[in-house]
N, C-alpha and C positions, 0 to 999 in steps of 0.2 A: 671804540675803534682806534681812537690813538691813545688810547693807555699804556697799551704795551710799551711801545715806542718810545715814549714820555719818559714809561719807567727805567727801561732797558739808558735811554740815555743820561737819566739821572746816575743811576749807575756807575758806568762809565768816567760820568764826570768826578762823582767820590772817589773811586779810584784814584782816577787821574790826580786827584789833590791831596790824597794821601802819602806823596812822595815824602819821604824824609828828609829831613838838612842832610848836605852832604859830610859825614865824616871827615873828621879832619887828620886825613891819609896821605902824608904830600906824593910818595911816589905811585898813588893807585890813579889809573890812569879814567876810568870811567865806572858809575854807581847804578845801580840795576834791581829793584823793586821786582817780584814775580808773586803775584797772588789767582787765585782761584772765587770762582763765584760761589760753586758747588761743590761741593766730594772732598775726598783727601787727594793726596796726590806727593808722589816720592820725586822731588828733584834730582838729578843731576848733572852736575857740569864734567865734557872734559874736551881738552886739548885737539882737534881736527890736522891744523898746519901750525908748524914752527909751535914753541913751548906758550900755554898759558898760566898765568897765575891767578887763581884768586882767595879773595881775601874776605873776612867776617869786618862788619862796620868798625867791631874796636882796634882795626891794623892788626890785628893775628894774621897770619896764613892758614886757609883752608887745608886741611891733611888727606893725603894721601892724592894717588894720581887722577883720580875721580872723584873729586867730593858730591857728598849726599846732604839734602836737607828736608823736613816734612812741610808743605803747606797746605791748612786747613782752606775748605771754603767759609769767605763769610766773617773769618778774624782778618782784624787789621796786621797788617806788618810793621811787626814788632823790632826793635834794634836790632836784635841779636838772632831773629830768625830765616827771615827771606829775602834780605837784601846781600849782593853779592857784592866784590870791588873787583876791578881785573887789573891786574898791571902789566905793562908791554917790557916783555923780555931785552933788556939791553943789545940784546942780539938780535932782536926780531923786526922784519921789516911789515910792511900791509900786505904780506902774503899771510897772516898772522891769522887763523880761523880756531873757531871752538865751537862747540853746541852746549846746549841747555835742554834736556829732557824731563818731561815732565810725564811720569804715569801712574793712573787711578789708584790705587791700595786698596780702597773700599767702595760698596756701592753708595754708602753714606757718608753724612748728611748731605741730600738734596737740597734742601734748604737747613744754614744751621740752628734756626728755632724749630724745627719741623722733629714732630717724635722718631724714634730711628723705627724701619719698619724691616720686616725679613728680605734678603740680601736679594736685590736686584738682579733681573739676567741680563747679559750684557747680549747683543745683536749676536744672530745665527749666522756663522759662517756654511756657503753653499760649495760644492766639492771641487768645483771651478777656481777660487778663488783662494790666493795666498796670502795668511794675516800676519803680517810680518811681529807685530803685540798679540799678545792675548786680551789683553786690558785696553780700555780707553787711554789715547798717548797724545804728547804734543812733542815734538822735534823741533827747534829751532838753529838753523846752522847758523854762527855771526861772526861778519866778516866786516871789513871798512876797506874802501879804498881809497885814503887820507883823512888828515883827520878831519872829524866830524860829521863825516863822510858812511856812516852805518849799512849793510848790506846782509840784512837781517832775511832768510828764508824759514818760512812756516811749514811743517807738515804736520795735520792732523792724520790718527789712524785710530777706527772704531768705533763715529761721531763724536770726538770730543772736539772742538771749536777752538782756535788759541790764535790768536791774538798779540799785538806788539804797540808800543806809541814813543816816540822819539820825546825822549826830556834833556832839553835842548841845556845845553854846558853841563850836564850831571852826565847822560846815558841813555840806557834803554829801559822801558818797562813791559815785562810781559805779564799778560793773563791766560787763562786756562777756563773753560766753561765747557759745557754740554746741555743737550735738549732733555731734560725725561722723557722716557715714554709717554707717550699721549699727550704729551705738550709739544705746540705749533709753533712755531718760534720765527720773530719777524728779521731778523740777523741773516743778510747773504753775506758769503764766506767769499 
């Protein structure tokens, strides 16, 4: 009965301690960890209000006006793959917003020990209803209104589940999950 629970917040807590040292970036203003439990899943960040910048942990500049990056379910976050830096435009004041997108790529790996099995169907859409994704998606709009100050909104679309945790003088962490089918899941959103 409470296993799930047990498990699910074991979990949770690996995560949460899998933050990285902070790069040593002096003008990057805050660091940001984004991992998956499940799936693949295509990132990407862009600019909402006023210009954002972000950056790869070794102080490069991310390229182009959209940057993209892959997160596996299941691997740790590696230096150089899913951690982002953001730096605040010398022009920009806390009207300063961005998003972080996160959507599915593959039905696989559900779990990443699990054999890969023939490609999942994703929930039927009924003639009523407008799927704004094709794919399981997570939205994140991120705003501050001073510093330290985070004002982080969540949209799931197509039951994927996603998730945020405040890592308090570094930034923000988000996660991405979903339910398989025929599995009951003890997680209210």
């Amino acid at each position: 009965m409470f296993a799930a629970p047990i498990r699910w917040a074991l979990a949770v807590s690996v995560l949460a301690s899998a933050v990285l040292a902070v790069p040593p970036c002096p003008t990057i203003h805050t660091w940001h960890n984004v991992t998956a439990f499940r799936g693949t899943w295509k990132a990407q960040l862009s600019s909402v209000s006023e210009r954002a910048r972000f950056f790869w942990p070794n102080c490069s500049e991310m390229n182009g006006a959209t940057p993209t990056f892959e997160i596996v379910g299941g691997e740790p976050v590696e230096s150089n793959s899913a951690t982002f830096g953001f730096e605040i435009d010398p022009h920009d004041t806390f009207d300063v917003a961005y998003s972080l997108t996160l959507v599915r790529t593959s039905a696989e790996p559900l779990h990443p020990q699990a054999p890969r099995s023939r490609k999942q169907s994703l929930p039927s859409q009924t003639s009523d209803e407008r799927k704004l994704f094709a794919s399981m998606a997570c939205t994140y709009v991120i705003a501050a209104a001073g510093p330290a100050q985070p004002d982080v909104r969540a949209e799931p679309f197509n039951g994927a589940t996603c998730m945020w945790e405040r890592n308090e003088g570094v930034g923000e962490n988000y996660q991405v999950d979903f339910s398989p089918p025929g599995v009951e899941t003890d997680l209210l959103v």
